[in-house]
C-alpha positions in Angstrom: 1.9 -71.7 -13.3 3.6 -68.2 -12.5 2.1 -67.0 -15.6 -1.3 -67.8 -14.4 -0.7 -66.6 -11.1 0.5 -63.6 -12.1 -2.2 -62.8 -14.6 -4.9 -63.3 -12.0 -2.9 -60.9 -9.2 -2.7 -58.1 -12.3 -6.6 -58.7 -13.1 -7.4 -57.8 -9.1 -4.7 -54.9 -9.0 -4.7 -52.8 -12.2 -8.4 -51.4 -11.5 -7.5 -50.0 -8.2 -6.9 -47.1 -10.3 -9.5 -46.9 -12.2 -12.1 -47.3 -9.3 -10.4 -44.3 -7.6 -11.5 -41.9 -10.1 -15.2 -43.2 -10.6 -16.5 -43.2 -7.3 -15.3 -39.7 -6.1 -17.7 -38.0 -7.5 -15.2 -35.3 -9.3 -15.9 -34.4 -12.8 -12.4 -34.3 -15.2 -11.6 -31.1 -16.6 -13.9 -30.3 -19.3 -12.8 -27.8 -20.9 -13.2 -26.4 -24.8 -9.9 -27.3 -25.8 -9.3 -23.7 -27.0 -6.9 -21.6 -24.9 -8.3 -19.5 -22.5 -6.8 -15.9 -22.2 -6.6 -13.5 -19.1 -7.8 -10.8 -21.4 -11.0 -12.5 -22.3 -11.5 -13.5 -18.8 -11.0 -9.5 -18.1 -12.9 -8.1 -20.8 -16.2 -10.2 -19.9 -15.4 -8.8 -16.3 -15.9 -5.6 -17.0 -18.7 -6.2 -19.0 -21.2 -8.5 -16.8 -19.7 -8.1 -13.4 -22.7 -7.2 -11.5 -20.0 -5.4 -8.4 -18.6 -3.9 -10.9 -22.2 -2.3 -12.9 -23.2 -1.5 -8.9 -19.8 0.3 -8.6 -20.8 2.4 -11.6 -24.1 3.3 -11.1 -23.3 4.8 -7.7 -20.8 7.2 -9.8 -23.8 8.0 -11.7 -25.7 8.2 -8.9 -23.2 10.8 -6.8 -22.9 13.0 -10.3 -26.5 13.5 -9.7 -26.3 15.5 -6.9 -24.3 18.1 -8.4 -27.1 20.2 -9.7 -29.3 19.5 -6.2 -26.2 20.9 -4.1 -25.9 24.2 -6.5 -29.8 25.0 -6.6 -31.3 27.3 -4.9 -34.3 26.7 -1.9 -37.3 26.7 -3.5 -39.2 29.6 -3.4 -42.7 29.7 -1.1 -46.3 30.9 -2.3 -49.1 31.7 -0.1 -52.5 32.7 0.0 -54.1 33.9 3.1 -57.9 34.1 3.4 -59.6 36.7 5.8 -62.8 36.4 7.7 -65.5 39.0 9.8 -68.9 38.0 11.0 -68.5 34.7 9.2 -67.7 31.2 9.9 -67.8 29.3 6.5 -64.9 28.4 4.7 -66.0 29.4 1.0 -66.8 32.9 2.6 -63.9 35.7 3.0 -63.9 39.4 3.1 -60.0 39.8 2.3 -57.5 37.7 0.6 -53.7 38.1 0.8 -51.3 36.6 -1.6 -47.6 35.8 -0.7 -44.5 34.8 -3.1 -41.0 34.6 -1.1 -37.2 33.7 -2.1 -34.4 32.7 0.0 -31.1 34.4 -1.6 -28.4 32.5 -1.1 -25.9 35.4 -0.3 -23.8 33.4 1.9 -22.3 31.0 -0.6 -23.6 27.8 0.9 -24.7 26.3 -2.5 -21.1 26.8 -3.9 -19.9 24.4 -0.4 -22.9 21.9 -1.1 -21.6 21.7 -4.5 -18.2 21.1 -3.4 -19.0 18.5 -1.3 -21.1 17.1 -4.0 -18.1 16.9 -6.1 -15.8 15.1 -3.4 -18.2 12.8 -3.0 -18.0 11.8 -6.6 -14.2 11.7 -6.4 -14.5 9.2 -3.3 -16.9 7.1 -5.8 -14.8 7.4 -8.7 -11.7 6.2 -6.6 -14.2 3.5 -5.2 -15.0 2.2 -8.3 -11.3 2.5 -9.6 -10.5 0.3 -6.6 -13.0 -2.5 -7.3 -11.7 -2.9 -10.8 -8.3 -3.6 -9.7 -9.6 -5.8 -6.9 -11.3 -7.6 -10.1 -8.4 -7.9 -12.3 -6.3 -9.0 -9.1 -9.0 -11.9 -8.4 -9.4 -12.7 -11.7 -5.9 -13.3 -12.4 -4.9 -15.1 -9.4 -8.0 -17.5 -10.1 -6.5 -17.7 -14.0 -3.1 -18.7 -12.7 -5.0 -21.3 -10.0 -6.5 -22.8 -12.9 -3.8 -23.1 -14.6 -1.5 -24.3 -11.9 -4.4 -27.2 -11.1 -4.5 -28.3 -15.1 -0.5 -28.3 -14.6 -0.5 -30.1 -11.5 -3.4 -32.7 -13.3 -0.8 -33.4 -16.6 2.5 -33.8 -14.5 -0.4 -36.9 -12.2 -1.3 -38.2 -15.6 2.3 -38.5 -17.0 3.4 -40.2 -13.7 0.6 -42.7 -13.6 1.6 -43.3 -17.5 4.9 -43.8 -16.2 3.9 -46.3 -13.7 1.8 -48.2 -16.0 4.9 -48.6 -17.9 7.3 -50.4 -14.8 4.1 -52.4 -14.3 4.3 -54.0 -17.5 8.2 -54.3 -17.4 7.6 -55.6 -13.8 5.3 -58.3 -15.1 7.8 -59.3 -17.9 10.2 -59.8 -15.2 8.1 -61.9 -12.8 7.3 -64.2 -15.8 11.0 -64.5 -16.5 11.2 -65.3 -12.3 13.5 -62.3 -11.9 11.0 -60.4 -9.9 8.8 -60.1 -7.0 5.0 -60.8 -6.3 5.3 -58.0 -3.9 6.9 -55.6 -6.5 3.6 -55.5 -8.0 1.3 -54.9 -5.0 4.4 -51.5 -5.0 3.4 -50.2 -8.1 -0.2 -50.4 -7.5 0.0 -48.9 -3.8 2.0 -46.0 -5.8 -0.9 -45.7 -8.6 -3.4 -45.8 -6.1 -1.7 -43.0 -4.2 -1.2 -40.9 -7.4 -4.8 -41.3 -8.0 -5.9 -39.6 -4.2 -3.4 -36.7 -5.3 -5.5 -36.1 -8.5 -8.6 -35.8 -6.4 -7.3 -33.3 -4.4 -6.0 -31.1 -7.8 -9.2 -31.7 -9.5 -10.7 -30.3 -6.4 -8.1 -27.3 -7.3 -9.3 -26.8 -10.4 -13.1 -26.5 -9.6 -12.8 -24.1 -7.1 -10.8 -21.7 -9.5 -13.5 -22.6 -12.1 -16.0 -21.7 -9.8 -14.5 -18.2 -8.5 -13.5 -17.6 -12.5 -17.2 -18.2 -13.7 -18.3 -16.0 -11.0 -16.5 -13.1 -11.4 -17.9 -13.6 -15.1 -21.5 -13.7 -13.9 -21.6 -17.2 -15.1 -23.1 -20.3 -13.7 -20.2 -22.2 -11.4 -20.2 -25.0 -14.0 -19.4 -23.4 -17.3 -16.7 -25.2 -19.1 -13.9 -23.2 -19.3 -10.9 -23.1 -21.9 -7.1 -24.5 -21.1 -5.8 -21.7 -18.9 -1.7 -21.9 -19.2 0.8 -20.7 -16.8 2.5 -17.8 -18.7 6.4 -18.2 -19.5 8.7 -17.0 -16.0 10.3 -13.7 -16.5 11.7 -12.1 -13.5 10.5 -8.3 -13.0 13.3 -6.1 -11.5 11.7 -3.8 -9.3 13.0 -2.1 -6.0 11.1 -1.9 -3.2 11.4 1.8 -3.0 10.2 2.3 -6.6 7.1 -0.1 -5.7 6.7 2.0 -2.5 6.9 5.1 -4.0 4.1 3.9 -7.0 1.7 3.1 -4.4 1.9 6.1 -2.5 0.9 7.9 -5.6 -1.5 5.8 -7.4 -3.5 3.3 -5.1 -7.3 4.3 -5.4 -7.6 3.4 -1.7 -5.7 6.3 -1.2 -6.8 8.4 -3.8 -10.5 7.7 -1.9 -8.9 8.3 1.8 -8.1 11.8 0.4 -11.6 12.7 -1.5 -12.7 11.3 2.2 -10.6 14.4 3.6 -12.2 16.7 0.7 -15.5 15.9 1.8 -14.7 16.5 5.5 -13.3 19.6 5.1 -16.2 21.1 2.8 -18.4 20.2 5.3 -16.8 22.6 7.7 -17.0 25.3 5.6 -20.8 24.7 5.5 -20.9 24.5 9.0 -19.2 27.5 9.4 -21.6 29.3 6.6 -24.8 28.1 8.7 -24.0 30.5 11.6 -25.0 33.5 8.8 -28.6 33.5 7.7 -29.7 34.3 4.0 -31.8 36.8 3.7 -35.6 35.7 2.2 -37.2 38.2 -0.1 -40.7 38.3 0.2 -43.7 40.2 -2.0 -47.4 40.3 -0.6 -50.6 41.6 -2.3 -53.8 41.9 -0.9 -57.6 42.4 -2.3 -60.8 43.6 -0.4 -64.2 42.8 -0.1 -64.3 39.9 -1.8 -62.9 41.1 -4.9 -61.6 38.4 -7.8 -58.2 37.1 -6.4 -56.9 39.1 -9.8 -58.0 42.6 -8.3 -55.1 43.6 -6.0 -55.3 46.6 -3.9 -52.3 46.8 -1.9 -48.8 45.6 -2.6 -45.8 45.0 0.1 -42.5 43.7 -0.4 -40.0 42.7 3.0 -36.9 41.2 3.8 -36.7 38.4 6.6 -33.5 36.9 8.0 -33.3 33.5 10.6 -31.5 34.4 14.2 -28.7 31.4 13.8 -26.9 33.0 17.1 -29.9 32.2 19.1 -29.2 29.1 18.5 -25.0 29.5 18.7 -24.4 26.3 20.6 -26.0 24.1 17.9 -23.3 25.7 15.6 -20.6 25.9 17.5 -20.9 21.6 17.8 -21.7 21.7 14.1 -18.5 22.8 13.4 -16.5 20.8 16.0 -18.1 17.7 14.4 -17.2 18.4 11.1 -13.7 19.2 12.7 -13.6 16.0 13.9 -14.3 14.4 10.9 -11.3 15.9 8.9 -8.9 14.7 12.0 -10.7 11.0 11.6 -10.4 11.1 7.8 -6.7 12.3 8.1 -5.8 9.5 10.9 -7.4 6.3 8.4 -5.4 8.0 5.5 -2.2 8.4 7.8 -3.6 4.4 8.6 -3.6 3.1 4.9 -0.5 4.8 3.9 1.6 3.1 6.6 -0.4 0.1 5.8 -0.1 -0.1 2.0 3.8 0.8 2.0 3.5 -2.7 4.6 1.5 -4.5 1.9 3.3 -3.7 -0.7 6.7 -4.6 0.9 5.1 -8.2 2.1 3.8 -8.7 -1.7 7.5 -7.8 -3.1 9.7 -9.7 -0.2 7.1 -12.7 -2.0 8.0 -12.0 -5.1 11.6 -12.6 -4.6 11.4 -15.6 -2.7 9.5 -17.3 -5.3 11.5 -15.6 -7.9 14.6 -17.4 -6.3 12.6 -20.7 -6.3 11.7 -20.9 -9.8 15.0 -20.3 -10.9 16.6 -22.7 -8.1 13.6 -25.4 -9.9 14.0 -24.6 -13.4 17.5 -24.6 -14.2 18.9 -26.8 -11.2 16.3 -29.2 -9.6 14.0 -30.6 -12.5 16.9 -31.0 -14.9 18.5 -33.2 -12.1 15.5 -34.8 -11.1 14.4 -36.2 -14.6 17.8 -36.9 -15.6 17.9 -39.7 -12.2 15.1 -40.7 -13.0 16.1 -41.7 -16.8 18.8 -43.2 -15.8 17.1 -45.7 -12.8 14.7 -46.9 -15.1 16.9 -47.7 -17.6 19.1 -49.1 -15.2 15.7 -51.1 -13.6 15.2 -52.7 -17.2 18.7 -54.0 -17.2 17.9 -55.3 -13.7 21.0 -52.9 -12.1 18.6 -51.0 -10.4 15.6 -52.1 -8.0 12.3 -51.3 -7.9 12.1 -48.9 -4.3 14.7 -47.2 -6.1 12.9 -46.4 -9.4 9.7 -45.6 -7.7 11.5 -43.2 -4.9 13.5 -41.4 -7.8 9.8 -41.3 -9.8 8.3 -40.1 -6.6 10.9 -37.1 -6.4 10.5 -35.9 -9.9 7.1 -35.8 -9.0 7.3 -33.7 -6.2 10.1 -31.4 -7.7 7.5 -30.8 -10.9 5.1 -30.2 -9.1 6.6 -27.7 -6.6 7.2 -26.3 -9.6 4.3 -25.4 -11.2 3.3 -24.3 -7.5 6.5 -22.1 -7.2 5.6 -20.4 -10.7 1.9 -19.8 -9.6 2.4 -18.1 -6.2 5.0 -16.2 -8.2 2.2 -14.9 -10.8 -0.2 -14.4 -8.0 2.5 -11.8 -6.2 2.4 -9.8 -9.0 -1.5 -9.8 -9.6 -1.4 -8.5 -5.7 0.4 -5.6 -6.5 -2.3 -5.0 -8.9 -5.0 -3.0 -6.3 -1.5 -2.1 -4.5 0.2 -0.3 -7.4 -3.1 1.0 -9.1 -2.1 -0.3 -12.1 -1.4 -3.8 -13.9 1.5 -2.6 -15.5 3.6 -5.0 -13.8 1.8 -8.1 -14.3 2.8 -10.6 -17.0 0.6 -10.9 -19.8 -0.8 -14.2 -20.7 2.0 -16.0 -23.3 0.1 -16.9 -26.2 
């Protein structure tokens, strides 16, 4: 009669479960099987990133204007058609024939072309940036992923495990040693377990998503088994961090170009006030001679009057002024602002440094060790069930914080990627 009893109540129970996964709509991880690596994730960046091809073609762009800056002004022809006693166009007496050159004496060429050439630094630096920004997202989406496929085996082993006490539960409620109400237990555990793997499947397709993006791939693209990379703590002092950034963050490095620009942009204003002379040669021929037959021949130099006109210089050059104190204030800005960054990112790094030693070598050890011993206890009926499943519950939470610890701890160090201007202190992917 228990048997029976007991057999029907595990027939309603043990597809709870089951049912939890197929009706939310959340795809298992599908992926290839095959390990996925942070430098093939990188590599296909830099090859398809459409931010990235952008970035570069506006360096290509800005080298173009190198030669427009250094030309001269193009040089003016004119014909001038003279009439007497005569209305119609296609009739003239005289005809006078101009060519003229502006000489750029003043050296406003060479400051175009040095402006020209700042603003190719400020896209170079840009594009330097955007890289790091890439490798940055890319590898704190990686370690996401590989957190969430983590986070999905440590749910799986723990349902395994309860699977397990509900077997040895339903041995003991045959034999009479258990409770009806032990199994309902289990099964509200299970179905807990099951809302939890929802919520890291959900995890993992958002990092799949912002991974196949940054790839220029459709959202859905399977992806291979991204793995957490083995902890090693990086011994860096804030100083030496500090000091880094200072002297190798592209933001920076583009601040300054900023400055470059600004400032060559005074020195043009300043070389508008002086006109460049304009070399001009005119020839004439009379009475309707062919345009060919030249009769007379004069040759002039004309200059502009800039200091009529001294005001609209004068505010030329405040402007541009202005503009090296506004570029030197947002460079002042980001400096004080990427030493702040870059002390936030490190003061991370040690407190999740601290946790995944305080989890590895103390916590988990002690966690799964209690846990050993209460279900073995549990089997020889010296432990009860509330027990086992708090003491399971536990190890869960410990592995998991974990994994969680170890990720935010990877992520710290992919921030001081764009920080740093460098990746040189981020851990490669184990193999």
């Amino acid at each position: 009669m228990l048997k029976a009893r007991f057999t029907t109540l595990m027939c309603v129970l043990l597809p709870v479960s089951t049912l939890a996964s197929e009706h939310t709509g959340m795809p298992e991880p599908m992926g290839t099987g095959e390990p996925l690596a942070i430098e093939t994730v990188l590599q296909e960046i830099r090859t398809t990133n459409p931010q990235l091809r952008a970035a570069r073609e506006r360096v290509e762009a800005a080298k173009e204007r190198l030669p427009q800056a250094a030309a001269w002004d193009d040089p003016m022809v004119g014909i001038d058609f003279e009439r007497s006693d005569s209305r119609r166009l296609t009739t003239y007496n005289d005809a006078e024939v101009m060519v003229s050159q502006a000489l750029p004496l003043t050296g406003k060429p060479a400051r175009r072309k040095a402006i020209a050439s700042a603003e190719i630094a400020v896209a170079e630096a840009a594009l330097h940036q955007l890289e790091l920004d890439l490798e940055m997202r890319a590898q704190t989406n990686f370690f996401r992923l590989a957190n969430a496929q983590a986070q999905l085996d440590v749910n799986a082993r723990n349902i395994a495990l309860l699977r397990q006490l509900v077997e040895v539960t339903r041995a003991k409620y045959e034999s009479g040693r258990q409770r009806q109400a032990d199994v309902l237990i289990i099964e509200t555990e299970l179905a807990r377990l099951e809302e939890v793997r929802i919520d890291e499947l959900r995890g993992y397709t958002e990092a799949q998503t912002a991974l196949n993006a940054l790839m220029n791939r459709a959202p859905d693209i399977a992806l291979g088994r991204a793995v957490v990379p083995e902890f090693k703590p990086v011994e860096l002092s804030l100083e030496t961090l500090q000091q880094h950034a200072a002297a190798h963050r592209p933001q920076l490095a583009e601040a300054e170009s900023r400055i470059a620009v600004a400032e060559a942009r005074v020195a043009l204003a300043k070389r508008e006030r002086y006109p460049d002379p304009e070399v001009r040669i005119e020839a004439r021929q009379f009475n309707g001679d062919a345009l060919y037959r030249f009769r007379e021949y004069d040759t002039g130099v004309f200059i502009t009057l800039p200091w009529v006109n001294s005001r609209k210089y004068r505010a030329a050059i405040r402007e541009a002024q202005r503009m090296v104190d506004a570029e030197t204030h947002e460079r002042a800005a980001l400096a004080t602002e990427t030493a702040a960054m870059v002390r936030d990112v490190w003061q991370r790094l040690q407190t999740f440094q601290h946790h995944v030693e305080l989890f590895r070598d103390r916590l988990l050890p002690l966690a799964r060790q209690s846990v050993d011993a209460l279900r073995s206890n549990y089997e020889s009926d010296r432990a009860t069930l509330p027990e086992v499943l708090t003491t399971q519950q536990t190890v869960q939470e410990v592995e998991a914080m974990f994994y969680h610890h170890l990720t935010e701890y990877f992520i710290a160090q992919a921030e001081l990627i764009p920080l740093v201007g460098a990746s040189t202190f981020a851990t490669p992917q184990s193999p």
